[in-house]
PDB file with SEQRES, HELIX, SHEET and CRYST1 records, atoms N, CA, C and O in Angstrom:
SEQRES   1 A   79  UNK UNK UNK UNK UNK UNK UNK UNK UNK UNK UNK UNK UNK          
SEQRES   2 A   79  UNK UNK UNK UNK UNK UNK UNK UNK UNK UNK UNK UNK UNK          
SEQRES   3 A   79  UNK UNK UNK UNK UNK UNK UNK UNK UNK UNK UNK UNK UNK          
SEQRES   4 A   79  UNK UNK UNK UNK UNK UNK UNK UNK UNK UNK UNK UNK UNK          
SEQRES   5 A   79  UNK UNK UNK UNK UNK UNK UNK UNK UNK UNK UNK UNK UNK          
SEQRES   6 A   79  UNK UNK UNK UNK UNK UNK UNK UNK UNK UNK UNK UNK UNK          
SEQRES   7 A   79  UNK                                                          
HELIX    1 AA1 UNK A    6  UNK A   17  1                                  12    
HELIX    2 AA2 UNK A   23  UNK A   29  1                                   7    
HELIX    3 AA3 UNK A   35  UNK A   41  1                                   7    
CRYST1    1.000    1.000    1.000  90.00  90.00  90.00 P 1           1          
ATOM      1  N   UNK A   1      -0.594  -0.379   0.484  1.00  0.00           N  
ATOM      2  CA  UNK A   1       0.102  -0.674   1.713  1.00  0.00           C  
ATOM      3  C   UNK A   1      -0.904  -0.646   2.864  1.00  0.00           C  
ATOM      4  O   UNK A   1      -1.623   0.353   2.874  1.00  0.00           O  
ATOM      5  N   UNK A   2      -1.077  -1.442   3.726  1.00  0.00           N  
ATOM      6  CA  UNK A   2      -1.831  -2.182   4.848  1.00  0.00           C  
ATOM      7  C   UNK A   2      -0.882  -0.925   6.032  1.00  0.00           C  
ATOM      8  O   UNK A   2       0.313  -0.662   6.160  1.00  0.00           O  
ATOM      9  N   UNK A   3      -2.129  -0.419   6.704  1.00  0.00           N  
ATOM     10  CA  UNK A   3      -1.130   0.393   8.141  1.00  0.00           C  
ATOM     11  C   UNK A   3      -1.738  -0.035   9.170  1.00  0.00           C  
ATOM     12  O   UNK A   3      -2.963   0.059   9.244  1.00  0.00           O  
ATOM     13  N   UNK A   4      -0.844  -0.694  10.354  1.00  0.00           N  
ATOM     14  CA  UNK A   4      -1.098  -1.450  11.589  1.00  0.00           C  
ATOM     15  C   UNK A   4      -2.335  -0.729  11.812  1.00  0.00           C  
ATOM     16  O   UNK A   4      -2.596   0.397  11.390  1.00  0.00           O  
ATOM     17  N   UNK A   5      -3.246  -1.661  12.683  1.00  0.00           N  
ATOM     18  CA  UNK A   5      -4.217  -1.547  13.796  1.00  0.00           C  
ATOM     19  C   UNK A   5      -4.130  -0.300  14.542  1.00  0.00           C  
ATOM     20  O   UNK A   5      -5.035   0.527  14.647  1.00  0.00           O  
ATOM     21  N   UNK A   6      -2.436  -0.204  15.282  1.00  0.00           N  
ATOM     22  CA  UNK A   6      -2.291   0.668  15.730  1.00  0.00           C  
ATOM     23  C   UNK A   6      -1.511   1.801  15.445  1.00  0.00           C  
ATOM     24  O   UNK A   6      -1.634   2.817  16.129  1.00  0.00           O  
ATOM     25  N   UNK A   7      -0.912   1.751  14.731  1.00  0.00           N  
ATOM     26  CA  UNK A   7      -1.329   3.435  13.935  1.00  0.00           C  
ATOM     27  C   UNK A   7      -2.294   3.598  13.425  1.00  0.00           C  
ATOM     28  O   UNK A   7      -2.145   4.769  13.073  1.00  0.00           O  
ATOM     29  N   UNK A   8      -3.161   3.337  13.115  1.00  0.00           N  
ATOM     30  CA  UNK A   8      -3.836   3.865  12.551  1.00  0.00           C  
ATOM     31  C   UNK A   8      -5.197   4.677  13.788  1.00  0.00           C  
ATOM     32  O   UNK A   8      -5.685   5.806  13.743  1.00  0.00           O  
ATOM     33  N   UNK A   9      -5.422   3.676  14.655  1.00  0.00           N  
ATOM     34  CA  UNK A   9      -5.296   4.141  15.865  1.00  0.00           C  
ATOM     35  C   UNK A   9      -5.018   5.679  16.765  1.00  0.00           C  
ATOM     36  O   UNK A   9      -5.688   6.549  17.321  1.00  0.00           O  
ATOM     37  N   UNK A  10      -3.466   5.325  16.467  1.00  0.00           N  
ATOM     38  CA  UNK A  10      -2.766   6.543  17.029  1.00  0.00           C  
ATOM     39  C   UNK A  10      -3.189   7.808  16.243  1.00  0.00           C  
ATOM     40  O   UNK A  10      -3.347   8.950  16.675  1.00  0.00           O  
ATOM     41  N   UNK A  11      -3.332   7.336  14.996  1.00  0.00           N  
ATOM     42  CA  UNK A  11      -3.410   9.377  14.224  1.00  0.00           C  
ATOM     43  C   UNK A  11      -5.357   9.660  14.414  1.00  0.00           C  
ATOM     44  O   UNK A  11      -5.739  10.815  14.599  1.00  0.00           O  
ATOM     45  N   UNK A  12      -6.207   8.718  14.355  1.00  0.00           N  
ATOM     46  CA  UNK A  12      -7.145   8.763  14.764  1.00  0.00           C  
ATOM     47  C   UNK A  12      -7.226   9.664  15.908  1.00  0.00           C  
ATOM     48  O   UNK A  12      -7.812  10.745  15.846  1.00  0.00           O  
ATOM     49  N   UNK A  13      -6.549   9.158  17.115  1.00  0.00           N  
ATOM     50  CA  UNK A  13      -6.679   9.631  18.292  1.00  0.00           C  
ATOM     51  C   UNK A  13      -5.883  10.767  18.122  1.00  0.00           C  
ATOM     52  O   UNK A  13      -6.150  11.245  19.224  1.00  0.00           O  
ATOM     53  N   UNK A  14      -5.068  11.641  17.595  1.00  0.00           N  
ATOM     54  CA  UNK A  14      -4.126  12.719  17.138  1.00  0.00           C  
ATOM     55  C   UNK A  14      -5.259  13.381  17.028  1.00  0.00           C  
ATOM     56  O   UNK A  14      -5.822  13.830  18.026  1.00  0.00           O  
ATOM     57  N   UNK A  15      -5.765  13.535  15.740  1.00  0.00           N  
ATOM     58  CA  UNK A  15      -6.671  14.151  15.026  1.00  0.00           C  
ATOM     59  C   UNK A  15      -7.865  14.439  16.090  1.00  0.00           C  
ATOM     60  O   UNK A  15      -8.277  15.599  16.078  1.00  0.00           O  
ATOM     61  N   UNK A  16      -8.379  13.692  16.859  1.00  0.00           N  
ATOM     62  CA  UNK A  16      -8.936  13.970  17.638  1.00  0.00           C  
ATOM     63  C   UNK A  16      -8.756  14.764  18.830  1.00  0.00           C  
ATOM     64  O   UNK A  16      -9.615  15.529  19.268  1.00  0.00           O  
ATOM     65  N   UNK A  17      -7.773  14.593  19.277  1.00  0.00           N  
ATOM     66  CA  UNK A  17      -7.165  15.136  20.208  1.00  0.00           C  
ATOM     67  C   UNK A  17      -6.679  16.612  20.406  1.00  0.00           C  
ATOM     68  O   UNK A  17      -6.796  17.389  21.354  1.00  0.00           O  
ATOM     69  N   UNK A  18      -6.149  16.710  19.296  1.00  0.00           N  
ATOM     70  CA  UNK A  18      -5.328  17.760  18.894  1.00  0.00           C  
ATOM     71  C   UNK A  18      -7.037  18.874  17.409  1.00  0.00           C  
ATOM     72  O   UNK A  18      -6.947  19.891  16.722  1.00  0.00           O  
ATOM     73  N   UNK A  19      -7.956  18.096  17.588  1.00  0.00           N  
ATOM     74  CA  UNK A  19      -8.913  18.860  16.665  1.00  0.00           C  
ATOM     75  C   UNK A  19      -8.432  19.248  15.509  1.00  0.00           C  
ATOM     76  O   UNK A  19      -8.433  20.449  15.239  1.00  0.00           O  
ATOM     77  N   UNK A  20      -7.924  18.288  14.597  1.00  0.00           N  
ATOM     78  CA  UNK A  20      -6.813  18.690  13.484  1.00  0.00           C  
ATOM     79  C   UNK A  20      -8.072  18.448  12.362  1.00  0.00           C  
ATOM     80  O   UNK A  20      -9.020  17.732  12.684  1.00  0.00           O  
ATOM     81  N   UNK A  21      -8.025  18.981  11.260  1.00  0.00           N  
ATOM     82  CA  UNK A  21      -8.922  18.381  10.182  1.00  0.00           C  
ATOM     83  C   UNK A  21      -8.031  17.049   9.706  1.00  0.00           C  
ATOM     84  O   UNK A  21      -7.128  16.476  10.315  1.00  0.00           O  
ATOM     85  N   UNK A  22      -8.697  16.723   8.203  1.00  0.00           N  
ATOM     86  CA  UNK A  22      -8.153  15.176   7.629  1.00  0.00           C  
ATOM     87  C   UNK A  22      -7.349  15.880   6.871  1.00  0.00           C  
ATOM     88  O   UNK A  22      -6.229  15.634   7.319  1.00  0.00           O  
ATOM     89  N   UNK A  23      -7.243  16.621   5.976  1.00  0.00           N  
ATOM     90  CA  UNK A  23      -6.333  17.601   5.249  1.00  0.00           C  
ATOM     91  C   UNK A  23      -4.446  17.710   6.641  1.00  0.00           C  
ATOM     92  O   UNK A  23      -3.316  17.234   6.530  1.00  0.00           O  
ATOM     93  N   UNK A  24      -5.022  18.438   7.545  1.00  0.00           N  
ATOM     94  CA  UNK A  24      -3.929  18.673   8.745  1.00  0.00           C  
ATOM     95  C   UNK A  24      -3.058  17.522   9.005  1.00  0.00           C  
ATOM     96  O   UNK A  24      -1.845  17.456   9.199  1.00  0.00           O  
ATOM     97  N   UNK A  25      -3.941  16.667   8.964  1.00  0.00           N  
ATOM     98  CA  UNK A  25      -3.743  15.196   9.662  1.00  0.00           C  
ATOM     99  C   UNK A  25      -3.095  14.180   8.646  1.00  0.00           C  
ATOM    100  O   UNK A  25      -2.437  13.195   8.978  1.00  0.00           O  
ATOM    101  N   UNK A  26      -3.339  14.511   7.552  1.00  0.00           N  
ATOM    102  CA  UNK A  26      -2.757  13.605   6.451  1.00  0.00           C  
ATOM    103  C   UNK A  26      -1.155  14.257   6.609  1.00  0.00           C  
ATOM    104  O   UNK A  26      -0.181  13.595   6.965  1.00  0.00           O  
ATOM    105  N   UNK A  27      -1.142  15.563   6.290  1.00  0.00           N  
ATOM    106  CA  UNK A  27       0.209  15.873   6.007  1.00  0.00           C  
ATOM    107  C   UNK A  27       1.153  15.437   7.296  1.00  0.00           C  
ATOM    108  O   UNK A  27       2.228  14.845   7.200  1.00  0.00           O  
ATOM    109  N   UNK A  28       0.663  15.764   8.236  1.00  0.00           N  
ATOM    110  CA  UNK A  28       1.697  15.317   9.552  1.00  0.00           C  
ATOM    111  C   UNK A  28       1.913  14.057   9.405  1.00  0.00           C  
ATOM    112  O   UNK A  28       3.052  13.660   9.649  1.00  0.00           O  
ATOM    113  N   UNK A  29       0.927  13.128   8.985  1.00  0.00           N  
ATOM    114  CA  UNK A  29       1.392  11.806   9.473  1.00  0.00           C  
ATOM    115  C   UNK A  29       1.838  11.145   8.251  1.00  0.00           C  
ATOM    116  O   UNK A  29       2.173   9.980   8.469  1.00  0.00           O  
ATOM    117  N   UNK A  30       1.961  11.559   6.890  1.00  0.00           N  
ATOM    118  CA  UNK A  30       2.474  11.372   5.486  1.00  0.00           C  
ATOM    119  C   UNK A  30       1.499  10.694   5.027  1.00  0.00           C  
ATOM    120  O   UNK A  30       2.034  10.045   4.128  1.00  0.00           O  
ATOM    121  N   UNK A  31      -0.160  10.264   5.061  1.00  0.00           N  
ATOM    122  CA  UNK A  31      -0.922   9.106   4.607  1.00  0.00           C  
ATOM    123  C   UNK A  31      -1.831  10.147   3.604  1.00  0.00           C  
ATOM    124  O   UNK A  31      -1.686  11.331   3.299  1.00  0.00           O  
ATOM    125  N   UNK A  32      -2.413   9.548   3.396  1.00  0.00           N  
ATOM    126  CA  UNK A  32      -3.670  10.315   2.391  1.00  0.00           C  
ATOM    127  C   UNK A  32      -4.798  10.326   3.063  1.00  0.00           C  
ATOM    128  O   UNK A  32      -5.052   9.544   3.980  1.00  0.00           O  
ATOM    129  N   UNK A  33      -5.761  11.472   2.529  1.00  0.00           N  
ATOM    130  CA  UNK A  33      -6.302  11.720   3.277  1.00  0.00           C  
ATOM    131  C   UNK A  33      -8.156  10.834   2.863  1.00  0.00           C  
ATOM    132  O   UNK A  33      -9.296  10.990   3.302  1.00  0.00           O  
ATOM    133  N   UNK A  34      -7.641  10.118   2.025  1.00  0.00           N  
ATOM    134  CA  UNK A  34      -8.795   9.067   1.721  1.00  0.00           C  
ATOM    135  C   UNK A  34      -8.497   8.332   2.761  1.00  0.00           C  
ATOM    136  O   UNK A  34      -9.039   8.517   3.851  1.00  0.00           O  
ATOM    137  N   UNK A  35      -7.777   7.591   2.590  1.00  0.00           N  
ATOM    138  CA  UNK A  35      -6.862   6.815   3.924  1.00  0.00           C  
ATOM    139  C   UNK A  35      -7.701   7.019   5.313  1.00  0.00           C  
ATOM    140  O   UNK A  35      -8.430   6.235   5.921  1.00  0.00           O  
ATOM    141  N   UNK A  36      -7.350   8.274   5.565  1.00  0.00           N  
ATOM    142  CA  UNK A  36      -8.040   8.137   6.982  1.00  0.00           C  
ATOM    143  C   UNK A  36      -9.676   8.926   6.952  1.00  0.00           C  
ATOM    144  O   UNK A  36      -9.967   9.539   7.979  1.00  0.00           O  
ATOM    145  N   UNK A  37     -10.451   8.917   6.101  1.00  0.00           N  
ATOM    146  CA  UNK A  37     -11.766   8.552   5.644  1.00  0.00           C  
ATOM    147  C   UNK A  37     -11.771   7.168   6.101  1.00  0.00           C  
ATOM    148  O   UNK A  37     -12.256   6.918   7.204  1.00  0.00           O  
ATOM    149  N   UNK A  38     -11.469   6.593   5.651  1.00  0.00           N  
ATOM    150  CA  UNK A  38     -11.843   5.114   5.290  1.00  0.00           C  
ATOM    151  C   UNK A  38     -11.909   4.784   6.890  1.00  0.00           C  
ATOM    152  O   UNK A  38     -12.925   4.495   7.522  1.00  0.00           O  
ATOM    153  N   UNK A  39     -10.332   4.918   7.479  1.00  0.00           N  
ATOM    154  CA  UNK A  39     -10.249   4.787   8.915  1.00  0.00           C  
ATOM    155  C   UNK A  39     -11.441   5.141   9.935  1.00  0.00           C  
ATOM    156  O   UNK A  39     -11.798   4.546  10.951  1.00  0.00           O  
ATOM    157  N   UNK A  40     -11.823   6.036   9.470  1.00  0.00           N  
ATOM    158  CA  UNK A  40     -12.682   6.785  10.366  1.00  0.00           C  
ATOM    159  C   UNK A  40     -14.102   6.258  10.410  1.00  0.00           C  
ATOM    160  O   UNK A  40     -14.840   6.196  11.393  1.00  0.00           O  
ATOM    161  N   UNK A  41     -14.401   5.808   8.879  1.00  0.00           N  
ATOM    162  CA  UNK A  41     -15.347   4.821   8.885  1.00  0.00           C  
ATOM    163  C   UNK A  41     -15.256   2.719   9.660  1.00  0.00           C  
ATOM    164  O   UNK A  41     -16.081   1.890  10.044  1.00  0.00           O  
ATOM    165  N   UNK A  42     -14.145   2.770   9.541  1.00  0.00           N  
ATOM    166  CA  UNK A  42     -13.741   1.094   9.711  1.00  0.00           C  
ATOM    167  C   UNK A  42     -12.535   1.072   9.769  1.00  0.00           C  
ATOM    168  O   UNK A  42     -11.859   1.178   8.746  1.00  0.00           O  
ATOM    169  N   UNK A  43     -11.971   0.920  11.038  1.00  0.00           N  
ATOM    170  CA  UNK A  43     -10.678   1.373  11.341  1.00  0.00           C  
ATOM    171  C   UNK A  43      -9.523  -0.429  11.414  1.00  0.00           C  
ATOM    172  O   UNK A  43      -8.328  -0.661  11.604  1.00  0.00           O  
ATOM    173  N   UNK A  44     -10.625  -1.196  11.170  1.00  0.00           N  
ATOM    174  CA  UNK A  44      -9.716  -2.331  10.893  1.00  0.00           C  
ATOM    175  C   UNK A  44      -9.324  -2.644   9.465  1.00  0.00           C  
ATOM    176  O   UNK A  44     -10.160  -2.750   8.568  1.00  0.00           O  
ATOM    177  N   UNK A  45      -8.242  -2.764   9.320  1.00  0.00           N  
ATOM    178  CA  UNK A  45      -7.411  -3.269   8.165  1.00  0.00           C  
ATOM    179  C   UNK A  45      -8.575  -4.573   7.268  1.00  0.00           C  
ATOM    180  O   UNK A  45      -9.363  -5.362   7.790  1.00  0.00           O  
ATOM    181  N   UNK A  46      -8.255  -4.357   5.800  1.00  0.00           N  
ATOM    182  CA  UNK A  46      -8.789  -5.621   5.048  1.00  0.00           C  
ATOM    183  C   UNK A  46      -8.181  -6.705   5.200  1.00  0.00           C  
ATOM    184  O   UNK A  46      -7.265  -5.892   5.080  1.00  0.00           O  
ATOM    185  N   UNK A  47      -7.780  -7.607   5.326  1.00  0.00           N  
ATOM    186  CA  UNK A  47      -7.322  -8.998   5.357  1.00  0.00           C  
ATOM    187  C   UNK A  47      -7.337  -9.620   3.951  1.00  0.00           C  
ATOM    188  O   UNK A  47      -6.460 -10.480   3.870  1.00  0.00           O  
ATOM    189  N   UNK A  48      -8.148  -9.449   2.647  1.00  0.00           N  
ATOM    190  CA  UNK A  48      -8.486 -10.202   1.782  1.00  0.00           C  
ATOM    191  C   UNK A  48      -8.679  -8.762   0.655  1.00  0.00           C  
ATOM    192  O   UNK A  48      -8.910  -7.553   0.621  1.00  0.00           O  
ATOM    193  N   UNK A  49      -8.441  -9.731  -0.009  1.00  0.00           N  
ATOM    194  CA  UNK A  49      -8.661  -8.862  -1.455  1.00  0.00           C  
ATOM    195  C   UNK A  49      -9.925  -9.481  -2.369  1.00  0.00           C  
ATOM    196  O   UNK A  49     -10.108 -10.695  -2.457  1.00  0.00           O  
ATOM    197  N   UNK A  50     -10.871  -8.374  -3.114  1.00  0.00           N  
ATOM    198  CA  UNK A  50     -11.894  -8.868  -3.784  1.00  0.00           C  
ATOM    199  C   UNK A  50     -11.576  -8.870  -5.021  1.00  0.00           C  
ATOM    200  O   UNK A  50     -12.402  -8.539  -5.871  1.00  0.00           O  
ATOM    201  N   UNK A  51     -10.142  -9.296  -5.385  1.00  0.00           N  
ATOM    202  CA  UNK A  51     -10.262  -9.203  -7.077  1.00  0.00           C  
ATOM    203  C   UNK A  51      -8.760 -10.499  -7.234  1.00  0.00           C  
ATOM    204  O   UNK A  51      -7.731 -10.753  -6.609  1.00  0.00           O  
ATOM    205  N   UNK A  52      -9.479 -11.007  -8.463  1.00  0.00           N  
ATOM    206  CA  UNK A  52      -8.822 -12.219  -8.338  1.00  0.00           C  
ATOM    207  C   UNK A  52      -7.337 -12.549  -8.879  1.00  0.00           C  
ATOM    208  O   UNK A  52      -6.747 -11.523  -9.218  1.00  0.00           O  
ATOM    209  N   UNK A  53      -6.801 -13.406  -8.996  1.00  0.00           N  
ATOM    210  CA  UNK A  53      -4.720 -13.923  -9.182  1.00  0.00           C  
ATOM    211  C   UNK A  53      -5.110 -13.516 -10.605  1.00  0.00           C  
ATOM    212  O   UNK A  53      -5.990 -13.887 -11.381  1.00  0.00           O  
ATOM    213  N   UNK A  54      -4.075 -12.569 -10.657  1.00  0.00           N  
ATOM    214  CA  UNK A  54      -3.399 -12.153 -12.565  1.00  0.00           C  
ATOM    215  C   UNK A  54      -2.982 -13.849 -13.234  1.00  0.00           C  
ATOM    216  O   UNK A  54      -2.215 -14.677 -12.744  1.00  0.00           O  
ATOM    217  N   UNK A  55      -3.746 -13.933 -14.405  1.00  0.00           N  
ATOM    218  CA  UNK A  55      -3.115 -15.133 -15.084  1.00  0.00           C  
ATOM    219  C   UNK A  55      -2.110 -15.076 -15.830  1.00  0.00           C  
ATOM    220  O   UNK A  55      -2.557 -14.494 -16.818  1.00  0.00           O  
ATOM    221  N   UNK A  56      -0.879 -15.325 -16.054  1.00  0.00           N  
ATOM    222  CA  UNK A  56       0.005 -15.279 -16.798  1.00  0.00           C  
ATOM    223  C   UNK A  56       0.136 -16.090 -17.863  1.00  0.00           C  
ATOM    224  O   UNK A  56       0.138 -17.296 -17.619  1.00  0.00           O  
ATOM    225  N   UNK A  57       0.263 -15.681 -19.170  1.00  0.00           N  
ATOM    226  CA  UNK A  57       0.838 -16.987 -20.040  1.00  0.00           C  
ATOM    227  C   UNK A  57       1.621 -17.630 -20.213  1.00  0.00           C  
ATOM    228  O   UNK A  57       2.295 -17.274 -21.180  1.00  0.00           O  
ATOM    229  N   UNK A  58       2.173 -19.093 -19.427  1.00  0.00           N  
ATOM    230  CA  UNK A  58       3.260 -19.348 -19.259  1.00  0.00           C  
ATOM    231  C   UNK A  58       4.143 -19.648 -20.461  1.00  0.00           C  
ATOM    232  O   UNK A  58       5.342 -19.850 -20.263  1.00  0.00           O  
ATOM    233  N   UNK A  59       3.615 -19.695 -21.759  1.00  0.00           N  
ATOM    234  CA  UNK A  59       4.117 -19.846 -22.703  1.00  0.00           C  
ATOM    235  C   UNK A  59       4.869 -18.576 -23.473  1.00  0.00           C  
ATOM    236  O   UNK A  59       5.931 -18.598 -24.095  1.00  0.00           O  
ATOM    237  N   UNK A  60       4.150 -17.686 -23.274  1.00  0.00           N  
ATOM    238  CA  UNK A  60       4.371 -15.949 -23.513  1.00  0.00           C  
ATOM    239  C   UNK A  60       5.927 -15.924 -22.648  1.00  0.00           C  
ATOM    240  O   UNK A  60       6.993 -15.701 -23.221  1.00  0.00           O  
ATOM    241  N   UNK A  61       5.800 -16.186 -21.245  1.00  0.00           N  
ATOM    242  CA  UNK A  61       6.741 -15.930 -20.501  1.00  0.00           C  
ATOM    243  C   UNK A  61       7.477 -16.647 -20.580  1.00  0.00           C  
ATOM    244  O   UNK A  61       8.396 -16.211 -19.887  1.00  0.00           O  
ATOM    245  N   UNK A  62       8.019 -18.368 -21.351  1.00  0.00           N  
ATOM    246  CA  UNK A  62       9.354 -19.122 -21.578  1.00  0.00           C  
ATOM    247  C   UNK A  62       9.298 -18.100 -22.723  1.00  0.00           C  
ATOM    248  O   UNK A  62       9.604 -16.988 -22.294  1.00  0.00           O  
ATOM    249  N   UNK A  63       9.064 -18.100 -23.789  1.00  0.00           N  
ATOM    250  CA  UNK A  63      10.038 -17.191 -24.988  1.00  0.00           C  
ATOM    251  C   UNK A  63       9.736 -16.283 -24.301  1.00  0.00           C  
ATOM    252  O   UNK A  63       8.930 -16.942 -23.645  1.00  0.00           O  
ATOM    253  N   UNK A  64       9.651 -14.892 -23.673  1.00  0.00           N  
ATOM    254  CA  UNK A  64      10.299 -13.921 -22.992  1.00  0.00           C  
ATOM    255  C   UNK A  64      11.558 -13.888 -22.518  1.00  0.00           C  
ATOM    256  O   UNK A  64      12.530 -13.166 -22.741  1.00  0.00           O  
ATOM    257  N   UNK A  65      11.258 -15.215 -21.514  1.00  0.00           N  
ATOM    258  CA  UNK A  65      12.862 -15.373 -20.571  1.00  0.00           C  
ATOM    259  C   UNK A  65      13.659 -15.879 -21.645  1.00  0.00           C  
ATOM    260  O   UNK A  65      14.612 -15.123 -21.834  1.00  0.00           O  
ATOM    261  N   UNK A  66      13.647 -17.141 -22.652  1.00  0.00           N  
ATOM    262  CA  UNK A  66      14.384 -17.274 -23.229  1.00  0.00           C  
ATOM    263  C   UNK A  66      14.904 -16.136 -24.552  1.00  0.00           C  
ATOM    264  O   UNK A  66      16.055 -16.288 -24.962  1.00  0.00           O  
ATOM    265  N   UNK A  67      14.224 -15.261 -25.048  1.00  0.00           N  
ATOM    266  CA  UNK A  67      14.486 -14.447 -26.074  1.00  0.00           C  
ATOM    267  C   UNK A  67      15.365 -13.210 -25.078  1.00  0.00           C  
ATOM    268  O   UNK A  67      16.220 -12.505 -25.613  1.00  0.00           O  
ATOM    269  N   UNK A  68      15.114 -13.108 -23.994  1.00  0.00           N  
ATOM    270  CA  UNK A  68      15.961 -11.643 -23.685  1.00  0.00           C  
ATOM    271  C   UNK A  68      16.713 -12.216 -21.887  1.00  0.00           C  
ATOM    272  O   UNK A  68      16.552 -11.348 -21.029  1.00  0.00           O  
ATOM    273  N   UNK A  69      17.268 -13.206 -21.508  1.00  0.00           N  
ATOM    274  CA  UNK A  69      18.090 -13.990 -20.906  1.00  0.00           C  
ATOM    275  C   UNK A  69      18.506 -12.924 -19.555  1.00  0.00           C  
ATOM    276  O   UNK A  69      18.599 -13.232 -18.367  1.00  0.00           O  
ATOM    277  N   UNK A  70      18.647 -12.013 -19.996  1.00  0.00           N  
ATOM    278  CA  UNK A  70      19.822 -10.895 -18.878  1.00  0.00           C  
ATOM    279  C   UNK A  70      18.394  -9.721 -18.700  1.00  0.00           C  
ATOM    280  O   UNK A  70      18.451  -8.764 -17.927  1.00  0.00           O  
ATOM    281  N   UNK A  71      17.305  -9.996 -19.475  1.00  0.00           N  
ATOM    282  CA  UNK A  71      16.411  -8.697 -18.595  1.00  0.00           C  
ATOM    283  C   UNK A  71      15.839  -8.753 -17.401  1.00  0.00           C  
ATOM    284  O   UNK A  71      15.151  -9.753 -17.195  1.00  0.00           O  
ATOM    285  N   UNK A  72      15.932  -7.912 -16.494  1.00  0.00           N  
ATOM    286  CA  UNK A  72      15.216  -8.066 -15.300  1.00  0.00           C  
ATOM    287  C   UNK A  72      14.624  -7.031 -14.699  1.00  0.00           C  
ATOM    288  O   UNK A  72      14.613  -6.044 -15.435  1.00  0.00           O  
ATOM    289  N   UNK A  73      14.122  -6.858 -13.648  1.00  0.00           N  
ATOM    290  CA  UNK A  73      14.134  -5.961 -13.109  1.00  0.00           C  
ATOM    291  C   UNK A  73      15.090  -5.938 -11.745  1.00  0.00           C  
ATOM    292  O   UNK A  73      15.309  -4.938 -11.061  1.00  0.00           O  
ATOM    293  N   UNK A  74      15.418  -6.794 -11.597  1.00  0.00           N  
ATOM    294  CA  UNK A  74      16.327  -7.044 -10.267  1.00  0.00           C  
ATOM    295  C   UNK A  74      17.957  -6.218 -10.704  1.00  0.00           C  
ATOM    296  O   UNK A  74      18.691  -6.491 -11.654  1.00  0.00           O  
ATOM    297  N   UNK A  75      18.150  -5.140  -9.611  1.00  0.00           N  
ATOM    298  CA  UNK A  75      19.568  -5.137 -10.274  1.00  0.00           C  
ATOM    299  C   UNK A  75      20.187  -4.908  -9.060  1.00  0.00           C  
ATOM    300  O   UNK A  75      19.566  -4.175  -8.290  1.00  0.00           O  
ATOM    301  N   UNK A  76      21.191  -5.321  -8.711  1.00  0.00           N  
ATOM    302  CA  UNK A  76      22.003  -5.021  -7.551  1.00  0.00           C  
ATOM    303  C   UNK A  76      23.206  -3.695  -7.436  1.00  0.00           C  
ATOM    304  O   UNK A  76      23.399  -3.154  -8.525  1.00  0.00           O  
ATOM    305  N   UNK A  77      23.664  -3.373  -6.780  1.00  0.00           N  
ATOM    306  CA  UNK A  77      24.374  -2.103  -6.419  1.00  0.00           C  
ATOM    307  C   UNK A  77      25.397  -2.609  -5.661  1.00  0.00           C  
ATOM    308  O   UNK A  77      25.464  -3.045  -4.511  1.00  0.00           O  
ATOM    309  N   UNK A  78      26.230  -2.447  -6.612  1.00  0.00           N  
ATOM    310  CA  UNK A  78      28.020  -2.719  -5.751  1.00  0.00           C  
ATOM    311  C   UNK A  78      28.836  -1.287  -5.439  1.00  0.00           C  
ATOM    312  O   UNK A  78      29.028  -0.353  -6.218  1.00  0.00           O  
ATOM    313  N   UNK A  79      29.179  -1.401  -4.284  1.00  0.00           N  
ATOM    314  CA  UNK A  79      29.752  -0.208  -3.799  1.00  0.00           C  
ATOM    315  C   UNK A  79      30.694  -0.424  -3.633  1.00  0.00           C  
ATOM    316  O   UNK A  79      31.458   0.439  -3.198  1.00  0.00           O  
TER     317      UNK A  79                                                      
END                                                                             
């Protein structure tokens, strides 16, 4: 999960502010504390990924869908 510009920002400036360690600072703000390592080094978000599209076998996947019709992972919740 990608965290805005500016949060990431904001707990930066927390941590600073407030002289919190990365341990302190992770738990308040729920992130990990690699997370804001990383931040602290390069506080802008990646844009791109270095590893390339999963290939699927599309042949694997018609007999899948056709051998088991109703599996999914999608399930809805009627209340």
């Amino acid at each position: 999960m990608t965290y805005p510009l500016k949060f990431r920002q904001h707990v930066l400036a927390i941590k600073k502010q407030e002289k919190l360690t990365y341990a302190e600072t992770a738990s308040r703000f729920c992130v990990g504390i690699a997370s804001l390592m990383r931040w602290a080094k390069r506080i802008d978000p990646c844009l791109t990924r270095d590893k390339p599209a999963t290939k699927i076998n599309r042949a694997a996947l018609l007999l899948d869908v056709e051998t088991y019709p109703d599996a999914s992972q999608y399930k809805t919740s009627r209340v």
